[in-house]
C-alpha positions in Angstrom: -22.8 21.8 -26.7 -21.5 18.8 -29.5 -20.4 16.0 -27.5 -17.1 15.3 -28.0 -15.9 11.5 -28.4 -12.7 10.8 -26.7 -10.1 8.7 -28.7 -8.4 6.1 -26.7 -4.8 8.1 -26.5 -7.2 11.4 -25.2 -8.4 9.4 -22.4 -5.2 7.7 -21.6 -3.8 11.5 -21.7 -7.0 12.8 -19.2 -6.3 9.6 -16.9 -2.5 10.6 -16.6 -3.5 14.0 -15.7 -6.2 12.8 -13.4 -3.8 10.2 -11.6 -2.3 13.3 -9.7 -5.4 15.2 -8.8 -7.9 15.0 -5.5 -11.3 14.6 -5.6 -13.6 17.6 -6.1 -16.9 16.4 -5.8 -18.2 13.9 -3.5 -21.8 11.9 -4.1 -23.1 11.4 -0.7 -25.9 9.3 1.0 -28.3 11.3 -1.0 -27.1 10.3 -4.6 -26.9 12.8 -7.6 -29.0 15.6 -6.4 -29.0 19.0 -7.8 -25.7 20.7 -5.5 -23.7 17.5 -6.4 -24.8 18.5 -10.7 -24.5 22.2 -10.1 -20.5 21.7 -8.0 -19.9 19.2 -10.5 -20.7 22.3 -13.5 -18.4 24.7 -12.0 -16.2 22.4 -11.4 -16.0 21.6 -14.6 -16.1 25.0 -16.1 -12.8 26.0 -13.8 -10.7 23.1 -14.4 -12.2 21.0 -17.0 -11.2 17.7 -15.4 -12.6 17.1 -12.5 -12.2 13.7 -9.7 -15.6 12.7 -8.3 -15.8 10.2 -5.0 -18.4 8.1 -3.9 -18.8 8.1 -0.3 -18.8 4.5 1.6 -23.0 5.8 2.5 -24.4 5.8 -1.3 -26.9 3.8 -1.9 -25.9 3.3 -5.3 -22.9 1.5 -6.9 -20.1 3.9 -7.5 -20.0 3.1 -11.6 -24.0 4.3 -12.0 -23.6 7.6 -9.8 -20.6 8.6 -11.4 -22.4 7.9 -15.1 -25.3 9.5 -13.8 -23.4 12.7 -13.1 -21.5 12.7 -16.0 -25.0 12.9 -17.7 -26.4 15.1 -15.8 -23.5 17.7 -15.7 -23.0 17.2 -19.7 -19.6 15.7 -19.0 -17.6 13.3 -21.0 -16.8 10.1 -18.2 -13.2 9.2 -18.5 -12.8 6.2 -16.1 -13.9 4.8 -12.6 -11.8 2.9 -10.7 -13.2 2.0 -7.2 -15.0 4.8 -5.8 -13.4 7.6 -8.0 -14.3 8.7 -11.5 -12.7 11.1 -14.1 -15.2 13.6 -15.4 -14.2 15.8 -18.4 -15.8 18.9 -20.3 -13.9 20.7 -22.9 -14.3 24.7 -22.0 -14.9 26.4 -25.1 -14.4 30.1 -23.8 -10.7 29.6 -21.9 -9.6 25.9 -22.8 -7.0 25.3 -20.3 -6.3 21.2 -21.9 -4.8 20.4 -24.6 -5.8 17.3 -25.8 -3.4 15.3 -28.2 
């Protein structure tokens, strides 16, 4: 997979879109483990834009768990704001955003 480099006016469109979502995945008092990655994947390959929490019980700040996901789970990191972050990946086989 080419990682894709967002433009500023692609990530202010994924933030608008993101504004009205829920989260999807949660990182719990166990960090980035493997079911967080793997949720986070099909997430992903489903919707393409996914919003992660970090619960009030991780041990780690909420800006390094959700960058470690979005490493982890080959995802482009949007924004965090708070506890939530924007995680995007580009489906290749049924690409349901269209990016400006």
């Amino acid at each position: 997979m080419e990682d894709c480099v967002l433009t500023g006016k692609q990530k202010r469109f994924l933030r608008a879109m993101g504004s009205e979502i829920d989260p999807v995945v949660q990182i719990g008092k166990a960090g980035v483990v493997d079911s967080v990655v793997e949720s986070a994947k099909q997430a992903l390959a489903a919707r393409e834009l996914i919003k992660v929490r970090v619960l009030q019980n991780c041990s780690e700040e909420p800006k390094d768990a959700i960058a470690q996901l979005s490493k982890a789970a080959r995802a482009e990191l949007v924004q965090v704001i708070g506890r939530n972050g924007l995680l995007y990946q580009k489906n290749h086989e049924k690409p349901k955003i269209e990016l400006p």
